[in-house]
RODO-2510 file (C-alpha; in nm, 4 decimals, decimal comma):
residues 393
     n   res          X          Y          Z
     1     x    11,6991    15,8057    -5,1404
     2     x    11,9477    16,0789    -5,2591
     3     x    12,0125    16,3504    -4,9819
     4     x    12,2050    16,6582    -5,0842
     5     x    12,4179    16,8412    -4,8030
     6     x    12,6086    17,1759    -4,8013
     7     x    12,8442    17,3583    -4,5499
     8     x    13,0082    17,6666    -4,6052
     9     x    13,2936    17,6422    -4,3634
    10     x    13,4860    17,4349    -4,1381
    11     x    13,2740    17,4539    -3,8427
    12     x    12,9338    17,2941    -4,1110
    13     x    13,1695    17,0542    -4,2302
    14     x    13,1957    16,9326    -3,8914
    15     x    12,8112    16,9676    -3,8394
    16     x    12,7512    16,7835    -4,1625
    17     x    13,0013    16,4709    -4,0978
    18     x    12,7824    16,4422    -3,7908
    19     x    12,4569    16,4639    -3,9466
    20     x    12,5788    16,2329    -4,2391
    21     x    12,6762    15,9430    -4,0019
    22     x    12,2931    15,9443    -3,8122
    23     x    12,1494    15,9855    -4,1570
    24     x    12,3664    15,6441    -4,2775
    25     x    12,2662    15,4716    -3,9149
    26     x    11,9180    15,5083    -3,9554
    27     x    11,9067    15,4647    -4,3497
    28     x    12,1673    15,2366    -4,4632
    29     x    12,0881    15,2968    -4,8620
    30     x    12,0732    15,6274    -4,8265
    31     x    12,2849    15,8269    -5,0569
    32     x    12,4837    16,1347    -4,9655
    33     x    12,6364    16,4073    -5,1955
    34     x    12,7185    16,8118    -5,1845
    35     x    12,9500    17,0688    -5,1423
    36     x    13,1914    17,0411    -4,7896
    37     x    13,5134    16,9076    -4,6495
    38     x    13,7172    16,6205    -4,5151
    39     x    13,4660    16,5190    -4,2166
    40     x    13,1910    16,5398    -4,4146
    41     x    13,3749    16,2765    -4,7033
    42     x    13,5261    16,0512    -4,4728
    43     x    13,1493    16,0314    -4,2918
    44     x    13,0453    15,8887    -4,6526
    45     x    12,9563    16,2214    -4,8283
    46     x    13,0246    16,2287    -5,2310
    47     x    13,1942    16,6246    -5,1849
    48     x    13,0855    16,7774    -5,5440
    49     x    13,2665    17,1086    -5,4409
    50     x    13,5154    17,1496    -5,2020
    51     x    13,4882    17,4091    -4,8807
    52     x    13,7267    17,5733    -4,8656
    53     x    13,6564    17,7519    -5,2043
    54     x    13,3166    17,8746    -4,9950
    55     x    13,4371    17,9970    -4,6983
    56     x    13,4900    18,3811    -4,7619
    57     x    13,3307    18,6014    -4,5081
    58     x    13,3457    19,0165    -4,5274
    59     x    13,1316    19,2772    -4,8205
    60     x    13,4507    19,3445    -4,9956
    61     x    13,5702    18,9716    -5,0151
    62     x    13,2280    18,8718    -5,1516
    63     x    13,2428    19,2027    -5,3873
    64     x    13,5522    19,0316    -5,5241
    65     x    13,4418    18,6503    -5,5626
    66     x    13,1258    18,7419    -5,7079
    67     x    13,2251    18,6043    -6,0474
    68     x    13,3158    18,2751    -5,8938
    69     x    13,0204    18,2317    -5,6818
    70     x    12,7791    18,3445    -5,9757
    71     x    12,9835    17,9832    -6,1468
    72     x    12,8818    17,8221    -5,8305
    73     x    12,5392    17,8879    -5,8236
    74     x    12,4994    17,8017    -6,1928
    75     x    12,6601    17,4525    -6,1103
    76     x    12,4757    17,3930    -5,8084
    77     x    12,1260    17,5027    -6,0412
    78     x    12,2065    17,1992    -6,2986
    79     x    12,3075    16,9896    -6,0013
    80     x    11,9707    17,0084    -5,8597
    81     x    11,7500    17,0639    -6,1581
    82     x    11,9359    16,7165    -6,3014
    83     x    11,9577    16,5441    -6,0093
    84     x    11,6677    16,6038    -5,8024
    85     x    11,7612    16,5035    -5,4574
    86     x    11,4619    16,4200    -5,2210
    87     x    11,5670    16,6682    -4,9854
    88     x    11,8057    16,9642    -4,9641
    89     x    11,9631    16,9902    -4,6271
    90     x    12,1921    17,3265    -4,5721
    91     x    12,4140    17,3660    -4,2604
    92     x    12,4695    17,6751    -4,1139
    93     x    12,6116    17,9790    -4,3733
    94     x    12,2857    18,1579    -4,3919
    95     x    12,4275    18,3708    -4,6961
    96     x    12,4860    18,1605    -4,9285
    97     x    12,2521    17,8752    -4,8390
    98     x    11,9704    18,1490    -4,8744
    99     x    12,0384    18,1622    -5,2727
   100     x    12,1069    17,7946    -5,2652
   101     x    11,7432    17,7244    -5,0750
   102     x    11,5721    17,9868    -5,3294
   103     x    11,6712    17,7460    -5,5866
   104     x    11,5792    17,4769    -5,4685
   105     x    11,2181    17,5544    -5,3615
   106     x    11,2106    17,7033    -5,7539
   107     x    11,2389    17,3572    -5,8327
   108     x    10,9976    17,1801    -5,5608
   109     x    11,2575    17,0241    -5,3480
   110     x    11,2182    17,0557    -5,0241
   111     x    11,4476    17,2354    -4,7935
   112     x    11,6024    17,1950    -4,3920
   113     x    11,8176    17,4347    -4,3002
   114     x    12,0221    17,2982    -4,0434
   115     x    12,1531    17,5521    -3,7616
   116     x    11,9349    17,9112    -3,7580
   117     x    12,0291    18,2058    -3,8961
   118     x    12,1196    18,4324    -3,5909
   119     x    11,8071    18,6506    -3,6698
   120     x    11,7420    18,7355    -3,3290
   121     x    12,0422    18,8880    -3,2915
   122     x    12,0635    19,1117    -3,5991
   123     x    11,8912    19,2093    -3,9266
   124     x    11,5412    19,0121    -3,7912
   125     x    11,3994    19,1374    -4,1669
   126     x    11,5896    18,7746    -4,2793
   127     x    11,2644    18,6299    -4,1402
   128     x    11,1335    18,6496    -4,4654
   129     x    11,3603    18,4496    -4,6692
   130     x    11,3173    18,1818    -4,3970
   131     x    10,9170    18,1814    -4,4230
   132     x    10,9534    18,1704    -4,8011
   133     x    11,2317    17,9190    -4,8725
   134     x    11,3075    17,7014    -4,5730
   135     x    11,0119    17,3743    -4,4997
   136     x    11,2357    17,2909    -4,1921
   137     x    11,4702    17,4779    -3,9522
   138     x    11,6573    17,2616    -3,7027
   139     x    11,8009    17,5052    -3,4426
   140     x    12,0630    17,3795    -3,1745
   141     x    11,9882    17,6484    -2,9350
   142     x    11,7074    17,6022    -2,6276
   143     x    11,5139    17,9417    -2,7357
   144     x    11,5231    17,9531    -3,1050
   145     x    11,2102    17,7067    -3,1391
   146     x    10,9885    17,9342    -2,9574
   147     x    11,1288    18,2796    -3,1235
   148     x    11,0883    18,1054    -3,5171
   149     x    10,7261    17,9193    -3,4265
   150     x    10,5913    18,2263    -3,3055
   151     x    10,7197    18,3762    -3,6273
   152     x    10,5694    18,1575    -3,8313
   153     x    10,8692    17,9170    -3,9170
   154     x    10,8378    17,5201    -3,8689
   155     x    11,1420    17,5083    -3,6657
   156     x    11,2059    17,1572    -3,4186
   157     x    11,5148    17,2119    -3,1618
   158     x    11,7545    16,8960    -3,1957
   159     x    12,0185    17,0176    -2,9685
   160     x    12,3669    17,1083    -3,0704
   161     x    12,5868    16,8409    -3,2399
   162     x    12,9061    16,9811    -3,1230
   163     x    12,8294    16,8892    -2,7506
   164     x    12,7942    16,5348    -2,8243
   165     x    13,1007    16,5566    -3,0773
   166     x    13,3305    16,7498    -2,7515
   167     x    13,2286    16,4483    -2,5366
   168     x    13,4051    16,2406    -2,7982
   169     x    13,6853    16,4691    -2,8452
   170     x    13,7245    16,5073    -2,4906
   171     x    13,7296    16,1121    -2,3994
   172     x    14,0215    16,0572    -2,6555
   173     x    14,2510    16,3724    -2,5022
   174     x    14,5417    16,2825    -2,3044
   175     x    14,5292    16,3642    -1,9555
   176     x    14,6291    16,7179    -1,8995
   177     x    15,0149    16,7398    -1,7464
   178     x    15,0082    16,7476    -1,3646
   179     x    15,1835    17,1344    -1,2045
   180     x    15,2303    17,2779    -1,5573
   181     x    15,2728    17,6638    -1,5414
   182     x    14,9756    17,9111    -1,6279
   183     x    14,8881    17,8887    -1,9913
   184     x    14,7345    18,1332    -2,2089
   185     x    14,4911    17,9706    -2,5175
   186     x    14,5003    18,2090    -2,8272
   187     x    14,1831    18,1081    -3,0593
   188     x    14,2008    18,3580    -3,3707
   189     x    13,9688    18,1903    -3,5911
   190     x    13,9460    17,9328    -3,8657
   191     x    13,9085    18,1804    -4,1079
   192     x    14,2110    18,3448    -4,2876
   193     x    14,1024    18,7212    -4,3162
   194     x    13,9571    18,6719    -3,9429
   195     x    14,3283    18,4962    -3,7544
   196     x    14,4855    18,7528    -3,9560
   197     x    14,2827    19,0677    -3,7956
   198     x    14,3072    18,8144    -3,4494
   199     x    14,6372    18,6768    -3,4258
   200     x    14,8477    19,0232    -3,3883
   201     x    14,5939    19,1258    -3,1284
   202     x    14,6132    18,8192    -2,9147
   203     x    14,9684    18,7781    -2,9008
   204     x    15,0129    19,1595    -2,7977
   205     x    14,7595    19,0687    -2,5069
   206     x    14,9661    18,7775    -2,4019
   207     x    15,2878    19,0126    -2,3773
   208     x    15,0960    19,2558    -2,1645
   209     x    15,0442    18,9974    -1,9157
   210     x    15,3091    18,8227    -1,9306
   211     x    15,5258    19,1316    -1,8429
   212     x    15,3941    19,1127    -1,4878
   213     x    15,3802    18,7409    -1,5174
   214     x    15,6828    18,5638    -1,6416
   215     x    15,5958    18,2426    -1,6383
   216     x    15,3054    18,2569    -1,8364
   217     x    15,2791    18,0430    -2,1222
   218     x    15,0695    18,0490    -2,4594
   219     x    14,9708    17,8048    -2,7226
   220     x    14,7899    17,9388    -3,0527
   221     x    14,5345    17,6953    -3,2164
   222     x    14,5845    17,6280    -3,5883
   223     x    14,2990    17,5630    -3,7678
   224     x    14,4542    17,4018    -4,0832
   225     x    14,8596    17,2925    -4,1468
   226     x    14,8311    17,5200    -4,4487
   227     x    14,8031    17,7902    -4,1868
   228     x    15,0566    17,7096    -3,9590
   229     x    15,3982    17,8849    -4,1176
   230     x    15,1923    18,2371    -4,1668
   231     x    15,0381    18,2099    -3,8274
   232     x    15,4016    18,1495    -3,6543
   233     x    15,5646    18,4862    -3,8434
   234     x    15,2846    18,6653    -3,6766
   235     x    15,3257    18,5024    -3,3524
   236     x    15,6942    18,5515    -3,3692
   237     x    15,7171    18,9614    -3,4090
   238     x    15,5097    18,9885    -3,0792
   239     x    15,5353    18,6897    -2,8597
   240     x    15,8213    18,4959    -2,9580
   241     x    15,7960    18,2102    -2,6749
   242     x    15,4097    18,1390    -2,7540
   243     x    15,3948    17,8266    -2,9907
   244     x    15,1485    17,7728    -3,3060
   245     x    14,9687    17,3881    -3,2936
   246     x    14,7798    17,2159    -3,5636
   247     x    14,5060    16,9605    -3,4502
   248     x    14,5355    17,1115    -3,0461
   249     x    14,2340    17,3348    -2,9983
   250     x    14,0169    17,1167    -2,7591
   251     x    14,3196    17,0046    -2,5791
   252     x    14,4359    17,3932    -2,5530
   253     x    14,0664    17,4994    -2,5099
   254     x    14,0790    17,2106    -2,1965
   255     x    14,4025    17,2888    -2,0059
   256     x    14,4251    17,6486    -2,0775
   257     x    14,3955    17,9054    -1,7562
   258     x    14,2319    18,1320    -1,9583
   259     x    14,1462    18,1351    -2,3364
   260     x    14,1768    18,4756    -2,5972
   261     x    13,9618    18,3717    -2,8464
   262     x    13,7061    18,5023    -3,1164
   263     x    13,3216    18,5030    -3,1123
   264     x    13,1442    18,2040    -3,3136
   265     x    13,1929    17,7857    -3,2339
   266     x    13,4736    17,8395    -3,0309
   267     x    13,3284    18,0442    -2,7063
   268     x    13,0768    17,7426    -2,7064
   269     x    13,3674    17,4615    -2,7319
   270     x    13,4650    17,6742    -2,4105
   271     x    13,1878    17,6775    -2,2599
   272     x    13,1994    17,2812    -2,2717
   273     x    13,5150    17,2399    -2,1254
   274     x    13,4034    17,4981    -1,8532
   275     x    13,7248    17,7182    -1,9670
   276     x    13,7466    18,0786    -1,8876
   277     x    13,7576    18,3248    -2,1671
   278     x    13,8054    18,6731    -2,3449
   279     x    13,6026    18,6903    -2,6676
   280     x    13,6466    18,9422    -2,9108
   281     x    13,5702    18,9889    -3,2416
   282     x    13,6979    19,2601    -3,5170
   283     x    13,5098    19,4251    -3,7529
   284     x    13,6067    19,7549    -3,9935
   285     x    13,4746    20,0954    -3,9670
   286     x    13,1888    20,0707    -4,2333
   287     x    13,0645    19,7233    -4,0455
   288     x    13,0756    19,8699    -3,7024
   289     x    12,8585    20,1467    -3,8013
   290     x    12,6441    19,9036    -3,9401
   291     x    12,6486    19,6547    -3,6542
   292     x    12,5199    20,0136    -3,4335
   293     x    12,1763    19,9638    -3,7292
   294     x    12,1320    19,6070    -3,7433
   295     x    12,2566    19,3719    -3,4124
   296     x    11,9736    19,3382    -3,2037
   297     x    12,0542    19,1117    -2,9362
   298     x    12,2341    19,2176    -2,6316
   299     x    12,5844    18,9719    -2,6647
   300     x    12,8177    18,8077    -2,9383
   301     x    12,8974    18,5573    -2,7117
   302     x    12,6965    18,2378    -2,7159
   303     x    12,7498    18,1566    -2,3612
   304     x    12,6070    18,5267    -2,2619
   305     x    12,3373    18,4842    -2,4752
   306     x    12,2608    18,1808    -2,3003
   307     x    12,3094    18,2739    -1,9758
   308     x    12,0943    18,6440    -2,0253
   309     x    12,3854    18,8192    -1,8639
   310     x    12,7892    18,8871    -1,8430
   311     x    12,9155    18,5565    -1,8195
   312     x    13,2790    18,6144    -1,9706
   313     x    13,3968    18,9403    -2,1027
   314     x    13,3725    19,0676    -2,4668
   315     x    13,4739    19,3139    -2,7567
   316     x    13,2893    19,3910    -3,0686
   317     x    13,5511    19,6308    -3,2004
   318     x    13,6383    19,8481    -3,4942
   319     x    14,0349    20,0188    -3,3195
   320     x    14,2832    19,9562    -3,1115
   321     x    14,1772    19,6983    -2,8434
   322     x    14,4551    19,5347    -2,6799
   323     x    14,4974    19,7333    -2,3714
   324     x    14,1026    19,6280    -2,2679
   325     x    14,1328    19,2799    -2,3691
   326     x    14,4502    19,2805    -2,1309
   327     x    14,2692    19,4238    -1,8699
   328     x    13,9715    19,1977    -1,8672
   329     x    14,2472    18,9186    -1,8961
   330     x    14,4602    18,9868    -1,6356
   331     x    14,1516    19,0269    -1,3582
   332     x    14,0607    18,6458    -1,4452
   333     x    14,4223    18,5530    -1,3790
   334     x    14,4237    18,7346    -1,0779
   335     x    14,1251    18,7477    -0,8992
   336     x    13,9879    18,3880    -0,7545
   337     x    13,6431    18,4939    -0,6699
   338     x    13,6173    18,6284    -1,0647
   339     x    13,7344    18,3238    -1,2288
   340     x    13,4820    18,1005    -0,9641
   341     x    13,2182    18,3262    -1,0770
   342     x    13,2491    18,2294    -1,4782
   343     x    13,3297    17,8940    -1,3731
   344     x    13,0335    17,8925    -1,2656
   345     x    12,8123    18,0407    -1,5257
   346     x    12,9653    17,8368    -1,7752
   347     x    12,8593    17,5400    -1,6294
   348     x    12,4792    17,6197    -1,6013
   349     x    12,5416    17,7190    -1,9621
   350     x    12,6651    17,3509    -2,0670
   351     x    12,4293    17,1513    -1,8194
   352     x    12,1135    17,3359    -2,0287
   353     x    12,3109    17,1677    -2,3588
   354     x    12,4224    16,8623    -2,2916
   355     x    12,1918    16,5250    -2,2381
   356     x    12,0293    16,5631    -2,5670
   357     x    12,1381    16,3242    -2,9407
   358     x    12,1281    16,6687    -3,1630
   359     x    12,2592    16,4422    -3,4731
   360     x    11,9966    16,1372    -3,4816
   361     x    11,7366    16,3972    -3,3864
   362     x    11,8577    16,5920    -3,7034
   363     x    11,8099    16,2983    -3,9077
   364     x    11,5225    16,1782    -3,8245
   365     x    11,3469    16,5244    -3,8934
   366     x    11,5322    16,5047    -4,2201
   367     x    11,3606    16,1517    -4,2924
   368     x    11,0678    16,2984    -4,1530
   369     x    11,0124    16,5745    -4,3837
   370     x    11,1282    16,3542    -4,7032
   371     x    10,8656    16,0840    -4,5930
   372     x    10,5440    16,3908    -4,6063
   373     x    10,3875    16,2541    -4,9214
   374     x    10,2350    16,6597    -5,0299
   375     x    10,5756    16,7858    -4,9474
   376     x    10,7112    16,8519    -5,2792
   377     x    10,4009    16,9967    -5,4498
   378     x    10,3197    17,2081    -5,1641
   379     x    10,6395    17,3269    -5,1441
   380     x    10,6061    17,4247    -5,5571
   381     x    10,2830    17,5896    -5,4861
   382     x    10,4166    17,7996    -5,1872
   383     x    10,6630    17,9518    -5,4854
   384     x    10,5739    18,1962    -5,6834
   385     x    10,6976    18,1047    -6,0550
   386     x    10,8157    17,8145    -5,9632
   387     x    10,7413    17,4247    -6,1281
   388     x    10,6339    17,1082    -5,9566
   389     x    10,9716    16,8860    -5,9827
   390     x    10,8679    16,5838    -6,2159
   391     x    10,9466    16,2370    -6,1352
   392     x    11,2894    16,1467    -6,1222
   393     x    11,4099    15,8492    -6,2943
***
């Protein structure tokens, strides 16, 4: 059995590692390739493509790569029409897994998207694609089965990997140093174009408070070494004592007073470790106004969406920020009763996550829809234009 697996970005590659191990638990022989990174390798994946060349994000940056990922497709097209894996699985990165899953039901082979597009929460007209391309969505969020079955999507809920994966991560963290000082966590982002937007705005934040609170303290997660000597110029022309770390963010995320961070896997990583936070998220002018068109759901934060209400404070924003950020920021620091209160609401958050095995639940739906025996030429007649796959040899 030949499974093919894609993630766009760092936070599928950690997704897909997961998935990869249950997948090699419960099927021993099972063979793994596609495009990813390290975790998804070392868990036993044959990477055909590495990540990092996928994760762009931004109109303009995709504008500019379309040449390269017009090569991509093309490869990944004779990679599947040559190869014929039994089943396509495609973690998170909704944009370019769409094209990927279009080609693949083309060809008959069926198709799990793992992790939903966030179609609740803007542009719900992506239903479509979902109804026509995906046979499987695995969603790691409580109310996402109910919103795509009612839509007419077989979707199954498996839970969310990266809870199980922070219990790991959190059992194999040094204990956290006994009367340290007050620290500030800045969380910019994996991405490049998103740390850079990020960084400058943290790090003005933490002087603001720090003014009135000298002996404050700040540690900046670095999401890659390659990062780390761009990240600390930007750090340095604003907050020269705060200090960049490679391979830190759940230990930052854990002992941190407070956390600055952006919106995506990170506010939920939070949320885990019960850490309060300030989430904020840039976007330019012509994206705001769009954002005003298309986001329908009421938060960017995962842990408000959860919760159906104002759990920790956050900024979509297209200007000058800063001074808000530092005002929500310094009322956590400073007022017991508020930090108690998002204490609290982050832990109902995590206690509706955790208790759940979101990886061998994955895989097991994966085996589950490769075992249908009319899968693949049900799938080809669901298709317009497309061909039943033949037999592979």
């Amino acid at each position: 059995m030949l499974i093919y697996l894609s993630a766009g970005e760092l936070s599928g590659d950690h997704l897909g590692a997961s998935v990869a191990t249950a997948l090699k638990a419960l099927e021993p022989e099972i063979q793994l390739q596609g495009y990813g990174g390290p975790e998804m390798e070392q868990a036993g994946v044959h990477i055909l493509y590495p990540l990092p060349s996928l994760a762009i994000m931004g109109f303009v940056r995709v504008i500019k790569h379309i040449p390269t990922l017009r090569k991509l497709l093309r490869k990944t097209e004779r990679y599947l029409a040559e190869t014929r894996p039994d089943a396509v699985v495609l973690i998170d990165y909704p944009g370019w897994h769409f094209v990927v899953a279009r080609a693949a039901r083309r060809l008959g082979i069926p198709v799990v998207q793992f992790v939903a597009p966030q179609v609740w929460a803007w542009a719900p007209w992506r239903i479509r694609k979902i109804q026509r391309r995906i046979d499987r969505l695995l969603v790691v969020l409580p109310f996402e089965e109910v919103y795509f079955r009612d839509r007419g999507v077989e979707a199954r809920y498996v839970g969310h990997p990266l809870i199980e994966r922070l219990a790991r991560a959190e059992a194999d963290l040094p204990p956290p140093t006994p009367d340290s000082p007050p620290m500030v966590g800045i969380l910019p982002g994996s991405r490049i174009q998103e740390w850079r937007r990020l960084l400058p705005v943290f790090t003005e934040v933490f002087e603001s408070l720090r003014k009135d609170r000298p002996h404050l303290t700040a540690r900046v997660a670095c999401a890659s070494k390659d990062f780390r000597s761009d990240m600390e110029a930007l750090v340095q022309r604003c907050a020269s004592c705060a200090r960049v770390e490679v391979d830190a963010t759940h230990r930052i995320q854990r002992d941190a007073t407070l956390v600055l961070t952006s919106s995506g896997t990170s506010t939920l990583e939070c949320t885990y470790f019960r850490t309060p936070m300030v989430v904020a998220y840039p976007v330019g002018v012509l994206a705001g106004l769009g954002a005003r068109i298309m986001v329908t759901a009421p938060y960017i934060t995962l842990a408000n969406l959860l919760a159906g209400r104002d759990v920790v404070p956050e900024f979509l924003f297209t200007g000058r920020i800063a001074p808000r950020i530092a005002v929500a920021a310094a009322e956590i620091l400073d007022n017991p009763a508020r930090r108690a209160a998002i204490v609290d609401g982050l832990d109902h958050v995590r206690s509706s996550l955790v208790g759940t095995d979101p990886s061998v639940s994955a895989a097991k739906e994966i085996l589950d829809l490769v075992a249908s025996p009319d899968l693949t030429s049900r799938t080809a007649r669901q298709t317009p234009g497309s061909r039943a796959a033949p037999p592979r040899p």
